[in-house]
N, C-alpha and C positions, 0 to 999 in steps of 0.2 A: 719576306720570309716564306711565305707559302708560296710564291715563284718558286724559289730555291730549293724546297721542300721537294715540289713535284721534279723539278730536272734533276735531282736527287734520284727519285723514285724509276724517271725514265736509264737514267748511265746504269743504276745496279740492275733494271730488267735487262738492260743490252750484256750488262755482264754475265747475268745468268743464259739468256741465249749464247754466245759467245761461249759458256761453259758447256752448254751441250750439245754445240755443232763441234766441238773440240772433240768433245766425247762419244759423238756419232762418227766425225771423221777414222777419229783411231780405231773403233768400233769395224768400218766399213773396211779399211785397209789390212785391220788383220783377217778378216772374214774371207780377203781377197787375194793373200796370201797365203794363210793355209788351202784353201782350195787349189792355187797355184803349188800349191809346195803337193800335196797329196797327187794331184796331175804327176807332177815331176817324179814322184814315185812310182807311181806305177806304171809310168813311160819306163823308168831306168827300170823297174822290173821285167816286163813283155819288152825291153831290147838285150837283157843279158838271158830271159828264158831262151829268146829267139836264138841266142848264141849260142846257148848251153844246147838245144835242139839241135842247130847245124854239127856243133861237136859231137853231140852221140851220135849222130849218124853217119859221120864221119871215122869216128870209134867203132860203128858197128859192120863197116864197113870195110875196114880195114883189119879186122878180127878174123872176118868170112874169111876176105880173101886169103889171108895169110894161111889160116887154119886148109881152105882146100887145095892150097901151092903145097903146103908142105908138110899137113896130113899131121902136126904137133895139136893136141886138145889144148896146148896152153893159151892158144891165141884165141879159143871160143869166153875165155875168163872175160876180155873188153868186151866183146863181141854181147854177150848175157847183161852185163853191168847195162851197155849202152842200151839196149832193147827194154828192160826194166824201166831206165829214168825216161827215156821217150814219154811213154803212155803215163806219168806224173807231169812232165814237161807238157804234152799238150793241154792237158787239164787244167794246170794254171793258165795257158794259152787262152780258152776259151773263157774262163773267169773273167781275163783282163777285155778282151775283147767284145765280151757279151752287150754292153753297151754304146758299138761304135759299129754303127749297119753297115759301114763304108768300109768297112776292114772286112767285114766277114767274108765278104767271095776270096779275097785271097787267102784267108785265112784259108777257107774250107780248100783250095786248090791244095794248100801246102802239105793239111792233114792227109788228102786222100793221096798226095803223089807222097808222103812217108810213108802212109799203110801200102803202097803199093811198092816201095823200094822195101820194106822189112818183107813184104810177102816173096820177095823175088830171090831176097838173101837166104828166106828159109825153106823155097823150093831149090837153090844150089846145095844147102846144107843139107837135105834130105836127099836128095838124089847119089851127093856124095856118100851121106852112111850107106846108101842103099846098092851103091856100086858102079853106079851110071857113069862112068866117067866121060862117054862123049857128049852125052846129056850136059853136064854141068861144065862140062870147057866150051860149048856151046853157048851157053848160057851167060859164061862169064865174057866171053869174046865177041859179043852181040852189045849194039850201042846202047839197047835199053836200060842202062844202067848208069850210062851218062845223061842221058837225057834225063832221066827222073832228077835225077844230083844238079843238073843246072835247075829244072824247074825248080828244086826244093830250093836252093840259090837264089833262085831271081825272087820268088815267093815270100822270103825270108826277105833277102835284101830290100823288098818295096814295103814290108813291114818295121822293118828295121828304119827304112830311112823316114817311114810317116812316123816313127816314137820319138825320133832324131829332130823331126820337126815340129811334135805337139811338146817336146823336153824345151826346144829353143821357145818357145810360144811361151811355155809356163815361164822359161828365165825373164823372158819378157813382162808378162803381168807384173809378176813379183817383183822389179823394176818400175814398172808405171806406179803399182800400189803406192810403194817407197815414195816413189816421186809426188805422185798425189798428196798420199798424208803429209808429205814435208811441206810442200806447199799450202798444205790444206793449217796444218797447223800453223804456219807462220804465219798465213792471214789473221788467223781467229786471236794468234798471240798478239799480234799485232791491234788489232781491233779489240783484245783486253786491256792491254796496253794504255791505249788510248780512254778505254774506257775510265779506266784506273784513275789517270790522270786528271781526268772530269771530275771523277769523283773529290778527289784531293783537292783541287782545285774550287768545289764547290764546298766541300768542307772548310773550307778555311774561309773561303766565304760568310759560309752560315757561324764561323766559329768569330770571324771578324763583326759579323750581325750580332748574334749573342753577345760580346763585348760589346757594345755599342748599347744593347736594352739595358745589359747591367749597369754601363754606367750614367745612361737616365735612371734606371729603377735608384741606383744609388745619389743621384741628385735627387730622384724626388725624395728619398728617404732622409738625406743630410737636409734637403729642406721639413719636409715632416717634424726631424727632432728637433731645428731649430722653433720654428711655429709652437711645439709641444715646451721645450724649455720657458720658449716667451710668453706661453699663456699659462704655465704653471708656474715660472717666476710673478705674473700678474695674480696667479691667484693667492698667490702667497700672501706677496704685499696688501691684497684686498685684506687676506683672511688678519693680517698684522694689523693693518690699517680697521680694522671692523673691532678686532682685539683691544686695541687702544682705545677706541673710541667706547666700548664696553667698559673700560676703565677709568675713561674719564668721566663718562654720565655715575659709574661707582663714585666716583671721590666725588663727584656733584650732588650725588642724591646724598651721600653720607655730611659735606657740609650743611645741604640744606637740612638734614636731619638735625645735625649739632646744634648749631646757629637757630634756625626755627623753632625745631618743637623742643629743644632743650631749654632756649627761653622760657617758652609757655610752661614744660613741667616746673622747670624753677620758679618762674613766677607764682604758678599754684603752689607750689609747695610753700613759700614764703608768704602767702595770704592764708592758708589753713594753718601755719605756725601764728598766727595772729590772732585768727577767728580762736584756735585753741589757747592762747594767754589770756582773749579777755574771757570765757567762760569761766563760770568759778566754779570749786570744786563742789558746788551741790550738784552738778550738770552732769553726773555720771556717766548717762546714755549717751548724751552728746561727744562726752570726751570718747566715749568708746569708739561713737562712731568716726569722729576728728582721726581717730588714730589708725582707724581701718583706713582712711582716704589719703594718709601720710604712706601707710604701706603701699599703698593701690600706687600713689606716684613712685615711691622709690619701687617699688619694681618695675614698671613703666620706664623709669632713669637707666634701671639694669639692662632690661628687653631693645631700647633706645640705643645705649653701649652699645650690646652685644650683636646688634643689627651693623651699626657702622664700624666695628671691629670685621665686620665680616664683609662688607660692603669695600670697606678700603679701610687696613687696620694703619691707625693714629702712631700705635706703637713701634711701626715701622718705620715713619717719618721721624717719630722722634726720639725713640731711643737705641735705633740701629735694628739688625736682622737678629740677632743671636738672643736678645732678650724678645722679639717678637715671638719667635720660631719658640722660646718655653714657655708664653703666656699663651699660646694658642693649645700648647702637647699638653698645658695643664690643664685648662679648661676644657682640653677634648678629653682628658683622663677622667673628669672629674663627671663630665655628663656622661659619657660611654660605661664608664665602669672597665675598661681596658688598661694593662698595666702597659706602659709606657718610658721605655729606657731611652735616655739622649743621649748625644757624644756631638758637642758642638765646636767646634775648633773657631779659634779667631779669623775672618776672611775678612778682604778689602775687595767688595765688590761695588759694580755703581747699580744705581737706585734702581733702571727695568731688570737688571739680574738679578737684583733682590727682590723684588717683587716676583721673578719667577721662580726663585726658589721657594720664596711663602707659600705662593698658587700651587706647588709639587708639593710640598708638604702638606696643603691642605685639603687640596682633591685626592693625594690619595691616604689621608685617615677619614674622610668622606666616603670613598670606594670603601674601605677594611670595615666598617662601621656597618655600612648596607649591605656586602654581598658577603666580604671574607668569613666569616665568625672565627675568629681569634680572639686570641685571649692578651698573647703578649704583640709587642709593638716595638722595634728599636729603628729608631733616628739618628743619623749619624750626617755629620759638616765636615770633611775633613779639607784641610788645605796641602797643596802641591805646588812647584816652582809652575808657573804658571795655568795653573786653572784648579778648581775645589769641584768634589765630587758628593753631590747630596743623592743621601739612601736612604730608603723607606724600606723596612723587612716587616711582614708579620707571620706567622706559623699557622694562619687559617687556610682553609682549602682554597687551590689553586684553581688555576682555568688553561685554557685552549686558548695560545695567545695568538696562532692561527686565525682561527672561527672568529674570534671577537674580531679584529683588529681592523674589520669595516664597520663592525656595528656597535663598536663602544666611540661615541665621540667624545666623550668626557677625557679619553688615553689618548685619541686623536688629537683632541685641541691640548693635552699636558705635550704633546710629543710636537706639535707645531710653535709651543711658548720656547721650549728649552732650544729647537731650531733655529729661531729666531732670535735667540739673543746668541747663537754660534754654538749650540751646544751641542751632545749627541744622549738619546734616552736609550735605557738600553730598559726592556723589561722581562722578567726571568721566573714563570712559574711551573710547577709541581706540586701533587700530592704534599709537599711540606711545609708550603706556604710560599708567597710571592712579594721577589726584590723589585722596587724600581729604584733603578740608579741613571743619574745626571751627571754631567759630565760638562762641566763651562768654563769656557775661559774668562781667565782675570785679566787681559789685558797687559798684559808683562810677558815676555818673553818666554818662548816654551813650547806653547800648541798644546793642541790636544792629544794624548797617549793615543798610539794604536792598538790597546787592548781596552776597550771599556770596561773590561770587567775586573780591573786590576786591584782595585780597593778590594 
């Protein structure tokens, strides 16, 4: 994984390099192209001034002459124009040039052979106003006038044809540019490309790995909850098997209670009914006190009962659950002082559902007693096509069945009994008092509802 991680780390650096030679490349090409292209401009401009210069001189020159053959002022009209744009015309001349040392000597020949062809036009024109005629047919009939016009030619022409040549130069860069960046980009696309592909390639990878963790994490986890099932199904059965065995030492202790000390009080009590017939009645103290020792055992006989009633109730075994379930709501009425409504319906349960239903009825008028304070109390047995639903309600204050629900074990072991024989507890408090309701099957067809709270 951490191989993977880092060749990861190295394709997306090469992609980022790769991003910014892409971005320098195109960077470099147009840098290299407008400067080409600005060349290319001001070449095409210093070869049409160069043009527009040979024109007016050509225009100014053809003005003169016309104007002193034929003595019309109209021909001086080109003649002024062209003289005018000249000295504009050189001035951008020298702008364009002022940076190319290599042009300047001929530059500077061209300018002073035009100052000296304009000077030569405007000692013809003055001599003409001034009357001179042989003067200025002289003038005009002498070669010096061609010879300036080729220099100004040839001067122009070697400028003209060096703009011609730095215009082809620029079409040139601006070609290589093109050429460069296109190549330049196709590597670097190429080389992202490829990058890419690593990438994806290593993804799927790493995504093929990550399946692979998850489905050990998810084996070790299907193992985990099997383990966790097999040793909470274990604890179960211990806590069943611990439960049982709590209830057989109950019915043990309560026979030997029966059997044992219920002999012995009977026995006493059938030797003080003896010792008290043969006293006679002059023996008053003695009877008195005969009859305090009779009390002393039958209460001891009651306390005896009521221990193995509670221990493991007899009335259970022997006269079913329904007259258990009122002999126990009566004499919990009778000590508590709680008023106590039943609703016992007739059920066909076998003997551990019945005994967990006692054990819910009796832990929780135990719970109401100790913590609820209530006043009323309603019991209710009802039967269903396959399973009876036992309720306990009282109207005393409620609790947090949240909070409690790790630290009450007495709800804990009521809610692992009714589990245990297949049942589900459902328990439900408020401020108005708190239901606990059971939910068991009877073994007949049916199941269990999926609302426990339906009763």
């Amino acid at each position: 994984m951490k191989r993977i991680s880092n060749k990861m780390t190295v394709n997306i650096a090469g992609a980022l390099v790769a991003v910014f030679c892409l971005i320098g490349i195109n960077e470099l090409a147009y840098d290299r192209s407008v400067a080409a292209m600005d060349e290319l401009s001001t070449t095409e401009l210093a070869r049409s001034s160069l043009q527009r210069l040979l024109q007016d001189v050509l225009d100014a020159e053809t003005g003169q002459r016309g104007y002193l053959l034929s003595d019309d002022p109209r021909y001086l009209e080109p003649y002024n124009a062209a003289i005018a744009d000249i000295g504009h015309t050189q001035d951008i001349l020298r702008e364009l040039f002022v940076d190319k040392p290599e042009h300047l000597p001929t530059l500077g020949t061209l300018s002073r052979t035009v100052q000296q062809k304009l000077t030569e036009m405007d000692l013809s024109l003055r001599m003409k106003r001034e009357g001179k005629e042989d003067a200025w047919k002289f003038v005009l009939t002498t070669d010096v006038g061609k010879e300036q016009m080729d220099t100004i030619r040839t001067s122009a022409s070697q400028l003209i044809a060096s703009s011609q040549k730095q215009r082809d130069q620029s079409y040139v860069d601006i070609r290589q540019s093109l050429i460069a960046a296109r190549i330049g980009i196709t590597i670097v696309a190429g080389i992202g490309f490829l990058a890419f592909w690593l990438y994806l390639r290593q993804s799927a990878a790493l995504s093929l790995a990550d399946q692979r963790q998850q489905v050990a994490l998810q084996a070790e986890r299907d193992l985990l909850g099997v383990q966790v099932r097999e040793r909470t199904e274990r604890l179960a059965e211990l806590a069943t098997h611990l439960q049982q065995v709590r209830e057989d030492e109950r019915a043990h202790l309560a026979r030997e209670l029966h059997d044992e000390l219920g002999a012995l009080l009977t026995a006493a009590k059938l030797d003080v009914a003896r010792i008290k017939a043969r006293l006679g009645a002059d023996s008053a103290d003695m009877q008195q006190r005969i009859q305090h020792l009779v009390d002393t055992l039958n209460s001891g006989i009651a306390l005896k009962r009521r221990i193995i009633e509670d221990l493991r109730p007899s009335s259970l075994s022997n006269l079913g659950l329904l007259p258990s379930l009122e002999i126990l709501t009566r004499e919990f009425e009778r000590r508590s002082g709680l008023i106590i409504a039943s609703n016992l319906e007739a059920v066909v349960l076998d003997e551990p559902t019945q005994l967990t239903v006692y054990r819910l009825v009796q832990e929780s008028l135990t719970n109401i007693a100790k913590y609820a304070q209530a006043t009323h109390v309603n019991i209710s047995l009802l039967n269903y096509p396959g399973h009876v639903v036992a309720k306990v309600q009282d109207d005393g204050q409620g609790f947090d069945t949240e909070s409690i629900k790790n630290s009450s074990h007495g709800l804990a072991g009521m809610r692992h009994r009714v589990e245990a024989s297949g049942g589900r507890l459902v328990i439900d408090s408020g401020p108005a008092g708190t239901t606990i309701s059971a939910v068991l099957p009877t073994g007949s067809t049916g199941g269990l509802p999926d609302d426990p709270n339906f009763a």
